[in-house]
N, C-alpha and C positions, 0 to 999 in steps of 0.2 A: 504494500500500500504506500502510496505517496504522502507527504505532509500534507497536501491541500484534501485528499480523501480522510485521512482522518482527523482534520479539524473541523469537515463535515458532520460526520460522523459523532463528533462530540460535542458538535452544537446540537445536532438533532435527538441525541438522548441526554438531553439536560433536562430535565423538568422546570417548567417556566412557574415561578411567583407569582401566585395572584396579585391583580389589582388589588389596592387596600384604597375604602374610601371611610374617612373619619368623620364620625358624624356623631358627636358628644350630645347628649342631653337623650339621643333617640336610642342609641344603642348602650347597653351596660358596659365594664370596663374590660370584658371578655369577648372576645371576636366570635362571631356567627358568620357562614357562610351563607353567600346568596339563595343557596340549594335549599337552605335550612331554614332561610327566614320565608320564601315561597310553601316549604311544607307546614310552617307553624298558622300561617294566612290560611293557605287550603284545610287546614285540619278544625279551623276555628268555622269556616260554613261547611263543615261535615261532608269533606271529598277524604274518601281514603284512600292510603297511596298505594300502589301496587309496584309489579317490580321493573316497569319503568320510570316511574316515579324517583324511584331511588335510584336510580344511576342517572335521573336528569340533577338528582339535587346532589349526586357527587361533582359531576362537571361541572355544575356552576359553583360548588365550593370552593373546585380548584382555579375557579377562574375571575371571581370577587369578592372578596373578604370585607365587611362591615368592624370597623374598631371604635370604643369609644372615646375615651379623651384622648390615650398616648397609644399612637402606631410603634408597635418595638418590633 
C-alpha cells in the first residue's frame, strides 16, 4: 500500500464526533443525544418504538449531541 492509500484509509475508519449544540436552561448538565430526545417526544404521545426506531435514534446520537451549560 502506498502512503496516500493509507491515509485514506484512516480517514475513513475514524469515527466522526458528533455535532455538540449547547443549549443551557433546556437541557440538564448531562448530554442526550438527538436519537434520545426524539424517542422521549415520541414516547410522551404514546408511539412505541420498535427496532427501527432504535437504530434511527443510535444514528442521530452519533451524529448530535445536546449539552447543557459546559461542552467538555
Amino acid at each position: 500500500m502506498t502512503d496516500d492509500t493509507l491515509q485514506a484509509t484512516a480517514s475513513t475508519t475514524k469515527e466522526r464526533q458528533p455535532h455538540r449544540v449547547r443549549l443551557p436552561g433546556f437541557v440538564s448538565d448531562e448530554n442526550i443525544g438527538l436519537g434520545d430526545a426524539v424517542t422521549r417526544a415520541t414516547a410522551l404521545f404514546g408511539i412505541k418504538p420498535c427496532g427501527g426506531c432504535e437504530r434511527r435514534a443510535a444514528v442521530l446520537n452519533r451524529w448530535l449531541v445536546f449539552s447543557g451549560r459546559h461542552s467538555r
